[in-house]
GUVOTOR-513791 format. One line per 3 residues: number of its first residue (from 0); for each residue x, y, z of C-alpha. Coordinates in pm, whole numbers. Layout:
REM GUVOTOR-513791
NUM	X Y Z | ...
This chain:
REM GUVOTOR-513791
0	0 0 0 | 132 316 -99 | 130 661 56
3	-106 775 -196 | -401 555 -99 | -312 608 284
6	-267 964 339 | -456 1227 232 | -274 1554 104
9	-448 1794 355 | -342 1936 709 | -360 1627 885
12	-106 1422 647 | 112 1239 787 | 501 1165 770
15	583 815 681 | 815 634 909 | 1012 537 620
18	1050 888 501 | 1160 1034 828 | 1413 842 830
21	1498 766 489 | 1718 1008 232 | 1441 1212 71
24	1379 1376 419 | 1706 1402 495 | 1748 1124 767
27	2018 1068 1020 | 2244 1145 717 | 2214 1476 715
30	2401 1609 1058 | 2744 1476 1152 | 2750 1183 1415
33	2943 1337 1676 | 2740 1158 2003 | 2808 819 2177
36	2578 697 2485 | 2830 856 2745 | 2820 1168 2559
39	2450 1156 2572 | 2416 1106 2954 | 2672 1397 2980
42	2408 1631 2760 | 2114 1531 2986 | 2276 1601 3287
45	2426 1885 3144 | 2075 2068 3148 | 1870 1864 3400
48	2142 1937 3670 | 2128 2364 3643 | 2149 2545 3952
51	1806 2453 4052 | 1963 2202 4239 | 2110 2436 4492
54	1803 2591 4535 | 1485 2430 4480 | 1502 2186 4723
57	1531 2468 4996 | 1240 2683 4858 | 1021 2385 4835
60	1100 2218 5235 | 1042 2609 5354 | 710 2723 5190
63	547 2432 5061 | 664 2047 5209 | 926 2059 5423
66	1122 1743 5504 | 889 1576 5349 | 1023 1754 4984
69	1256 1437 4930 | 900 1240 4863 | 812 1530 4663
72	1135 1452 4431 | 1054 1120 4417 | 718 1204 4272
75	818 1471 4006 | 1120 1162 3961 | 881 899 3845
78	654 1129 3623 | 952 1207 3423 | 1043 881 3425
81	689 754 3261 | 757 1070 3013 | 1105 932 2940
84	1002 534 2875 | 725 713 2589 | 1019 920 2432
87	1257 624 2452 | 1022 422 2235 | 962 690 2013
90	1308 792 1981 | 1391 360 1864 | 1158 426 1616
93	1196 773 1451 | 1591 836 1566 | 1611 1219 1402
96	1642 1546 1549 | 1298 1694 1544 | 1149 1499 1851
99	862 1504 2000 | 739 1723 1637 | 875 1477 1457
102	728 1188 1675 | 397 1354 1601 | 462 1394 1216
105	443 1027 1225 | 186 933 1440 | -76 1238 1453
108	-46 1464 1139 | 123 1767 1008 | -120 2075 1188
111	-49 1829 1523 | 327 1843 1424 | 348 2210 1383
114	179 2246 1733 | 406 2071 1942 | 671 2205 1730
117	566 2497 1804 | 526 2456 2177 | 881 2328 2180
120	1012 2665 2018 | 826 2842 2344 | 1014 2603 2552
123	1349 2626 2427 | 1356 3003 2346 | 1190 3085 2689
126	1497 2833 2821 | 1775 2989 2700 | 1672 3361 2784
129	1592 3285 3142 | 1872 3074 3184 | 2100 3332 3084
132	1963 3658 3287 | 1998 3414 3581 | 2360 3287 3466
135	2420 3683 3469 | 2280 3710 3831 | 2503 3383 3977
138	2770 3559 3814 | 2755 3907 3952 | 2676 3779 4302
141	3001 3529 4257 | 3216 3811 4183 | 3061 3998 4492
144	3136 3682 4702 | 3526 3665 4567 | 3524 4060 4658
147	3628 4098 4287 | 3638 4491 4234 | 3421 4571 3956
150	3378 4883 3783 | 3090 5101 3822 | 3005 5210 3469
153	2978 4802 3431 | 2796 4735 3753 | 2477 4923 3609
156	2457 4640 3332 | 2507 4319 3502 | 2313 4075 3716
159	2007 4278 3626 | 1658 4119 3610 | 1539 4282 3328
162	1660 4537 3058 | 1990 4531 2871 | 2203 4302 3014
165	2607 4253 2950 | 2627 3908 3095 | 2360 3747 3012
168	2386 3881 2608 | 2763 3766 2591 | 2706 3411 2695
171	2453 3368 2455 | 2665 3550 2169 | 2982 3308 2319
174	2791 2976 2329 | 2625 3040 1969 | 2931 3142 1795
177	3024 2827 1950 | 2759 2619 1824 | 2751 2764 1512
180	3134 2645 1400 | 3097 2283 1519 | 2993 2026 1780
183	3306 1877 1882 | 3396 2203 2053 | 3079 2273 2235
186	3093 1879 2313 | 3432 1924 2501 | 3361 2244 2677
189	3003 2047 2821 | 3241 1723 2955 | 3449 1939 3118
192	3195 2179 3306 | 2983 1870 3397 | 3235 1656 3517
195	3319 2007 3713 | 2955 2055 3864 | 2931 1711 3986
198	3254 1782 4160 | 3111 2085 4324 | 2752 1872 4377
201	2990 1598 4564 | 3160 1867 4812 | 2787 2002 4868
204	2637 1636 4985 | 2943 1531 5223 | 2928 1859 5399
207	2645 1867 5413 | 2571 1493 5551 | 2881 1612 5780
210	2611 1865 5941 | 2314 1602 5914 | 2093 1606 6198
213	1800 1314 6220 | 1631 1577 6467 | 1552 1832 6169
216	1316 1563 5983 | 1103 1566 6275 | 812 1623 6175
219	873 1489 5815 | 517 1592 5744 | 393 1940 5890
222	71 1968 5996 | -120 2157 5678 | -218 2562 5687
225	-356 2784 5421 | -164 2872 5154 | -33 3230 5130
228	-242 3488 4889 | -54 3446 4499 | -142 3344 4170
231	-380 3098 4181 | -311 2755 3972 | -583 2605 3758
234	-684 2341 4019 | -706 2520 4280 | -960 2755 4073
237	-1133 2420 3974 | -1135 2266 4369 | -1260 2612 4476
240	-1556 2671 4230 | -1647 2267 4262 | -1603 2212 4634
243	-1526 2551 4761 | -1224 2490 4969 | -920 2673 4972
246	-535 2588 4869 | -315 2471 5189 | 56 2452 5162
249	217 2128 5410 | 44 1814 5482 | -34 1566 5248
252	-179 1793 5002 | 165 2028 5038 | 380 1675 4920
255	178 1644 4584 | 207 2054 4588 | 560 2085 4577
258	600 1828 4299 | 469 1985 3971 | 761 2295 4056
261	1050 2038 4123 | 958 1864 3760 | 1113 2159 3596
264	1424 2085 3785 | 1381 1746 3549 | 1258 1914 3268
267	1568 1848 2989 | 1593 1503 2956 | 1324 1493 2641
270	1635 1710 2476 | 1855 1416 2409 | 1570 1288 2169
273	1708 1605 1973 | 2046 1459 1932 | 1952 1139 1743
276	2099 1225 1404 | 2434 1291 1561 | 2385 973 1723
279	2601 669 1619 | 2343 378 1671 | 2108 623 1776
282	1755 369 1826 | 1935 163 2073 | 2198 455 2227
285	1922 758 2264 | 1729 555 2476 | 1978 390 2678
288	2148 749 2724 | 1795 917 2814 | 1666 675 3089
291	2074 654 3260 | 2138 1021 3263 | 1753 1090 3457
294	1798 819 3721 | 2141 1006 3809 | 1963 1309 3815
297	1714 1231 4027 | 1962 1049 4235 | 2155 1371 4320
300	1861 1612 4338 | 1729 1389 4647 | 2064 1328 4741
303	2096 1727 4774 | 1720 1732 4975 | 1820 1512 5222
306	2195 1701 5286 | 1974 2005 5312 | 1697 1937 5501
309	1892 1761 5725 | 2136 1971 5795 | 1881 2269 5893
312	1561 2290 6000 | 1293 2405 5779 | 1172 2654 6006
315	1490 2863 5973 | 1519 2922 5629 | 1371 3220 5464
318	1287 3109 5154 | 1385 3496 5008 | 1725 3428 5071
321	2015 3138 4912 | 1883 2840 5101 | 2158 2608 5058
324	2446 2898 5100 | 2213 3035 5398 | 2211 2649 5553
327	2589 2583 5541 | 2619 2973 5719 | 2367 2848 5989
330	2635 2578 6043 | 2924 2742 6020 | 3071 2644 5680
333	3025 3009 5491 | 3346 2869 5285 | 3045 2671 5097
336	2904 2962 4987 | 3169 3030 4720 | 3244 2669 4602
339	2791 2727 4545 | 2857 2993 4316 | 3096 2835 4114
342	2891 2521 4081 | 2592 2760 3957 | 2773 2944 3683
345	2937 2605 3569 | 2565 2468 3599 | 2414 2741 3404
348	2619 2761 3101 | 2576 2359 3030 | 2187 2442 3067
351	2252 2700 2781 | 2444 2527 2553 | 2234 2221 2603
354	1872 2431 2525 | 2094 2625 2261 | 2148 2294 2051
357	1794 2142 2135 | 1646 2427 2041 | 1869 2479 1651
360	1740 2101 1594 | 1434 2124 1622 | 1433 2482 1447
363	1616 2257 1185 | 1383 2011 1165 | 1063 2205 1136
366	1246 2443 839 | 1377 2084 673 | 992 2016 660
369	906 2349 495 | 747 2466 813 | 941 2720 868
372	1158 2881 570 | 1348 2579 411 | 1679 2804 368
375	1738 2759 721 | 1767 2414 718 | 2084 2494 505
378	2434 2299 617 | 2731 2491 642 | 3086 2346 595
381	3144 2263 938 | 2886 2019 887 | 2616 2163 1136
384	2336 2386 1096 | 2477 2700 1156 | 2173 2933 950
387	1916 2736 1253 | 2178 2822 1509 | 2242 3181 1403
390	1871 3211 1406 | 1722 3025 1673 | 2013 3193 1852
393	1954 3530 1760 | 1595 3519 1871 | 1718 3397 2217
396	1911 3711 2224 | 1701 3967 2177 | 1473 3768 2394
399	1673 3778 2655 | 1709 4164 2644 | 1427 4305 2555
402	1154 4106 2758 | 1137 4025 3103 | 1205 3680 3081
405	1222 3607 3464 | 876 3652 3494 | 788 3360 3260
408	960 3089 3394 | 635 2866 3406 | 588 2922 3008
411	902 2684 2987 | 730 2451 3221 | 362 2428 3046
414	569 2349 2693 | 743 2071 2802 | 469 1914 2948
417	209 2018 2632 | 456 1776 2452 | 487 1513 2686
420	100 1454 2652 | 169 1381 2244 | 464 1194 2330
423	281 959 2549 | -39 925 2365 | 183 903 2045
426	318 528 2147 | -46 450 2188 | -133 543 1812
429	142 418 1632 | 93 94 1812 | -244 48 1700
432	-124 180 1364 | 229 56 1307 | 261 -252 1500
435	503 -396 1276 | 735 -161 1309 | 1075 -248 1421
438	1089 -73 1803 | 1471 -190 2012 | 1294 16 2313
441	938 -86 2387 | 724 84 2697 | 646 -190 2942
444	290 -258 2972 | 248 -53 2702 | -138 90 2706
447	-142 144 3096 | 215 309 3149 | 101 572 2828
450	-216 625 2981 | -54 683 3373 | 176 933 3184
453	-128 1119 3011 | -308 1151 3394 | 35 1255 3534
456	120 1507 3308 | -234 1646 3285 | -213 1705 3674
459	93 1863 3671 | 7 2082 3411 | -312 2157 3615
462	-87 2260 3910 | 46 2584 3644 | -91 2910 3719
465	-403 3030 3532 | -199 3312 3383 | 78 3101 3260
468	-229 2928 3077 | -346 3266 2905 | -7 3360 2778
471	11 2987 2648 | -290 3024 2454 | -209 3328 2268
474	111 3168 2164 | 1 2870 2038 | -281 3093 1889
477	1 3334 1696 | 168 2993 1605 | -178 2844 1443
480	-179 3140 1210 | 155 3125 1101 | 99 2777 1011
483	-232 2830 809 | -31 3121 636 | 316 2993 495
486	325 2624 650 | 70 2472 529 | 104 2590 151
489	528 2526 204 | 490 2201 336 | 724 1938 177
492	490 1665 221 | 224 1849 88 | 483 1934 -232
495	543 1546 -260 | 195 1462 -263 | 105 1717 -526
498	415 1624 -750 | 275 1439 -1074 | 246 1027 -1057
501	515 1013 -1325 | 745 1131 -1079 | 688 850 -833
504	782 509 -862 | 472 290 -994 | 427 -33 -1125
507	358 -69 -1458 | 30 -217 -1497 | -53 -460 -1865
510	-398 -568 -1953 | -448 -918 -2067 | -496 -924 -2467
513	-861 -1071 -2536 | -826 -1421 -2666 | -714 -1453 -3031
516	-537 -1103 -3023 | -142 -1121 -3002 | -18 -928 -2750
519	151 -578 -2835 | 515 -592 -2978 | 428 -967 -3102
522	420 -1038 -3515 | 126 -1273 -3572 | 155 -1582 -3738
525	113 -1687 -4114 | -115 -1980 -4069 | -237 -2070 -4424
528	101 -2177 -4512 | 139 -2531 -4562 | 489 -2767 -4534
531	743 -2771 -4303 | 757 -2382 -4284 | 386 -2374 -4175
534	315 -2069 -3919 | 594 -1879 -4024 | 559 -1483 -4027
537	456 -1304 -4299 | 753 -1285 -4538 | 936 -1531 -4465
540	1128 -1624 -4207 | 1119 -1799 -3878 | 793 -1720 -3642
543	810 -1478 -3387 | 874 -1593 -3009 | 578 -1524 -2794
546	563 -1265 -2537 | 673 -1347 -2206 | 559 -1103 -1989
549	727 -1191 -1746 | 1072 -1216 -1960 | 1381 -995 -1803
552	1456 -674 -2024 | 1240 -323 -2111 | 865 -427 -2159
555	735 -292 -2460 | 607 78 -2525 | 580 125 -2123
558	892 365 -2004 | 1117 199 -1719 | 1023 366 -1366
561	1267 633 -1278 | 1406 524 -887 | 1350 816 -673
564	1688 751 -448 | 1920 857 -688 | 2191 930 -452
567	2274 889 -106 | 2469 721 116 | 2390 328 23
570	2409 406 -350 | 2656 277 -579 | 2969 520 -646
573	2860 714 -336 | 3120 761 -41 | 2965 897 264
576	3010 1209 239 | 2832 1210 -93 | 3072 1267 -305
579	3132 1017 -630 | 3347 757 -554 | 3576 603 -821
582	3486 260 -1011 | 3717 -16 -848 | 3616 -189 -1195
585	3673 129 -1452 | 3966 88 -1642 | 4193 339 -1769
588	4299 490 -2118 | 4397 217 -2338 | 4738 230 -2388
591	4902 -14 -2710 | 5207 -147 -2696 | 5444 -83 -3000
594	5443 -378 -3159 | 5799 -502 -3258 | 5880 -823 -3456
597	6142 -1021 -3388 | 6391 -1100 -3627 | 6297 -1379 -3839
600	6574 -1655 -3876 | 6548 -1892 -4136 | 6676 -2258 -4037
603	6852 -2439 -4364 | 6677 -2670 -4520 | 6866 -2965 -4542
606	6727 -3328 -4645 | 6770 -3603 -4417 | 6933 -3925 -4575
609	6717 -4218 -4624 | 6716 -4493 -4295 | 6557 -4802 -4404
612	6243 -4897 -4128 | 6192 -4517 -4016 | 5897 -4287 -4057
615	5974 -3931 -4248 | 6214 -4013 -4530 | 6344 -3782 -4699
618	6176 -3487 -4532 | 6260 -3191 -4351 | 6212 -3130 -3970
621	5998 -2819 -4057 | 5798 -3053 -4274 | 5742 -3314 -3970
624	5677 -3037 -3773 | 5399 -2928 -4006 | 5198 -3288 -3989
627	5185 -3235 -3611 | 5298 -3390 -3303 | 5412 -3759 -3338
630	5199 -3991 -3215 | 5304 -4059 -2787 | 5159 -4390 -2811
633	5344 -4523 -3097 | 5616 -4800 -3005 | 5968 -4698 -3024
636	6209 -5024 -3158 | 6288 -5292 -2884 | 6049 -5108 -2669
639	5726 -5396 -2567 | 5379 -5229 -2586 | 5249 -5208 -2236
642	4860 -5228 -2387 | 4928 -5538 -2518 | 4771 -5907 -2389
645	4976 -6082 -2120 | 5178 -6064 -1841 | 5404 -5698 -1788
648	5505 -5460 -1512 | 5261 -5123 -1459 | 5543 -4879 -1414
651	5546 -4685 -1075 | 5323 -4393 -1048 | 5533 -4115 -1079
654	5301 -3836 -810 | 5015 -3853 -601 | 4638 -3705 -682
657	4754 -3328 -764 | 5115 -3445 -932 | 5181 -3153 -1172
């Protein structure tokens, strides 16, 4: 069954697995493979491990939790976890760098596609802008920490919250430029500062158990209270117009509470999906990579709870101040402070550069589709897609400076999770769909593991402020209308589809002849004619063979299909890189040899004289010669024939079964 019968060419067409993964879309072949599955677990933890982890566990034990946050971690842990076994499937199946759009390409439709795609944009853009004013914050209060003298012309334009900001706009300018000239720098740079950060993380849990008190768990549930007046969340508009009740902070209640807010600490492991195309081995390594690097995050973000929370009551903190540099001053290690702020920056800039090439991806992807202007999709020679990176990057920049970004921090949260849902319910369709698909990752207990994940995520997004939801609905409104403008009319698929038959492979189809009727190409036979020659063609001649149709060679009047994978990687006289690769079998200029003749030397002829009893008298040898080789079985005088009746001696034999 072909595309043609199973897809309709309208907004809700849909990208065949084959082609998202095949040459005509591009493929894997398309970006450099630059990833293995330990530089994988080093990009997720690279952005899941930011300096959230210094922080949130404080904020959360003080206003919302306390000691009993850790449970709260293990929550948010195992509804990313649910997330992440949906995107590893996905990810075995359609290993390219658009993913979760390109995951819902395949399994939901183009308008579907351009959604999430869109959504993912928010995310990522939103990402990188906030992520840098507050790298630009860290860094301002770290050189305040170190007593570093700074001017005062250049005080006015760092670490602020909002308006132009130095810091903040030349990371982003340092980490694109980065980007933008090649991966294997950027890929460096991100082993170094993680394996630096977990360093610093280390330091933080032993001092920290050092200080650890059992007393300051007590009680690991605090009796619940009403929640302070503040922006009100969806459900708790929902709980109060249904059952009238209030929101409480603490208790049982103030567990679940706390959870949706440390799930954006988590938030970043859906990026490695992004990476699959740079991915050697990329169904069986993305997933593998994805599901190791969140269990070690989640392992040191409740590894950091219970060193904080331990070490310091929750009743002491102020949750307006550094938590974890205010708990280590409580107990007398201010030294802490300082390693904290190192640990932050370091944390920070692998949270850029990890959203910066997430976010050029799938900005490639969706302009590779014709989604977005198919000129950015453009390769440059360092092998990367430096137009999406100069771009996507740019945006980020001006971003960054122009709005106030800080504010907005839940935009990044209600994005990720818009695309979880599609994720999730996408293993769900394309195994009803597609069950014969090839899938090296498969969700266990596939239906009800999807389904848990759909209910999870739905709650958590429920838990998002009502505002957050407004300002999400005007952006994917804006995004709607861009695709109903230039998307849907630039679409590649929709291009394909409306590209003539001719230009798509087809069989040719042959009616049957009606009986009596030769087939076309085929000389009927002459058969009045009468003698051995009877049913000869016309004219003479031998009768024509009959038409095989099934015969190998060109089939009569019917053109031979053009293939459309003329090139590309598996393709005769193709090296990898796409350039032509010379015949092994092509052989050179013909060179002749000057032919010389020897010198012809003409032996005397001399006659023999006459022998009486042998063969050849009175001939020459050039005349023997000329009759042939004598005859090796003919007797020689004196010499008994060995073929002859009676009694003789075989003679030994001379070699054994290969004797030359």
């Amino acid at each position: 069954m072909t595309w043609d019968v199973r897809m309709r060419n309208n907004m809700f067409r849909r990208l065949p697995v084959e082609q998202a993964t095949g040459r005509l879309y591009g493929g894997r072949h398309r970006l450099r493979v630059v990833y293995r599955t330990r530089d994988l677990i080093v990009l997720g933890l690279g952005v899941m491990i930011g300096s959230g982890i210094f922080k949130i566990s404080g904020e959360q034990a003080a206003a919302t939790a306390g000691p009993s946050v850790i449970v709260s971690f293990l929550i948010a842990g195992g509804v990313c976890l649910l997330a992440a076994l949906s995107y590893a499937e996905l990810s075995s199946i359609v290993p390219v760098a658009g993913s979760a759009y390109s995951f819902s390409y395949v399994a939901f439709g183009e308008i579907w596609a351009w959604v999430v795609g869109w959504a993912l944009v928010l995310e990522l853009l939103l990402a990188a802008s906030v992520v840098a004013r507050a790298w630009s914050l860290y860094a301002a209060q770290a050189l305040a920490d170190f007593a570093v003298p700074v001017p005062s012309w250049l005080a006015g334009v760092i670490g602020q919250e909002k308006g132009f900001d130095l810091f903040a706009f030349g990371i982003l300018v340092l980490l694109i430029a980065m980007l933008a000239t090649g991966s294997r720098m950027s890929l460096r740079s991100l082993w170094f500062m993680v394996l630096a950060k977990l360093i610093v993380i280390g330091l933080v849990v032993a001092t920290g158990l050092k200080f650890f008190h059992a007393g300051n768990l007590t009680p690991f549930v605090p009796p619940a209270r009403p929640a302070p007046d503040g922006a009100t969340t969806v459900l708790d508009a929902l709980l109060g117009a249904v059952t009238g009740s209030k929101p409480e902070v603490f208790g049982i209640w103030g567990v679940f509470a706390a959870a949706p807010a440390i799930a954006f600490a988590y938030i970043g492991f859906d990026l490695i999906a992004t990476a699959s195309e740079e991915t050697d081995d990329a169904p069986r390594k993305v997933p593998r990579g994805m599901l190791t690097s969140l269990a070690i995050a989640v392992v040191l973000y409740v590894a950091v709870a219970v060193a904080m929370v331990g070490m310091v009551s929750t009743d002491r903190l102020d949750p307006a101040k550094p938590l974890l540099a205010t708990a280590f001053g409580l107990v007398g290690a201010d030294s802490m402070g300082k390693i904290i702020d190192i640990g932050a920056v370091l944390a920070l800039t692998t949270v850029i550069l990890v959203v910066l090439i997430s976010l050029t991806r799938v900005v490639f992807s969706m302009s590779r589709d014709g989604l977005l202007p198919r000129p950015i999709a453009g390769m440059s020679r360092f092998r990367v897609p430096s137009r999406a990176t100069l771009v996507a990057g740019g945006a980020a920049v001006v971003m960054s400076q122009s709005v106030n970004v800080l504010t907005l921090e839940q935009m990044v949260v209600i994005g990720t999770l818009f695309a979880f849902l599609f994720v999730s319910a996408g293993v769900l369709a394309l195994r009803r769909d597609r069950p014969d698909l090839h899938r090296p990752f498969r969700v266990p207990a596939a239906p009800v593991t999807a389904v848990a994940t759909i209910l999870a995520t739905g709650w958590l997004m429920l838990n998002l402020k009502v505002q957050t939801w407004g300002y999400f609905t005007v952006w994917m409104a804006a995004g709607i209308a861009i695709y109903l403008v230039y998307g849907r009319r630039k679409s590649q698929m929709k291009l394909l589809l409306d590209a003539p038959a001719a230009g798509r492979p087809a069989a040719a189809r042959t009616d049957a002849p009606p009986p009596g009727v030769a087939p076309p190409g085929v000389v009927p036979l002459d058969v009045s004619s009468t003698g051995p020659f009877a049913g000869s063609a016309p004219g003479g001649g031998f009768p024509a063979p009959p038409f095989d149709p099934y015969r190998a060679g060109p089939r009569p009047n019917v053109p031979a299909p053009e293939s459309p994978y003329p090139t590309g990687r598996y393709s005769v006289g193709r090296r990898p890189s796409g350039q032509n690769a010379p015949d092994p079998y092509e052989h050179g200029p013909y060179e002749r040899e000057p032919y010389e003749r020897e010198p012809y030397e003409r032996e005397p002829y001399e006659r023999r004289p006459y022998v009486p009893g042998v063969p050849g008298q009175g001939r020459s040898a050039r005349e023997d010669a000329a009759d042939g080789p004598a005859d090796p079985y003919a007797l020689d005088p004196g010499v008994p024939d060995p073929f002859a009746s009676g009694p003789h001696e075989e003679p030994p034999y001379p070699g054994g079964r290969h004797r030359r």
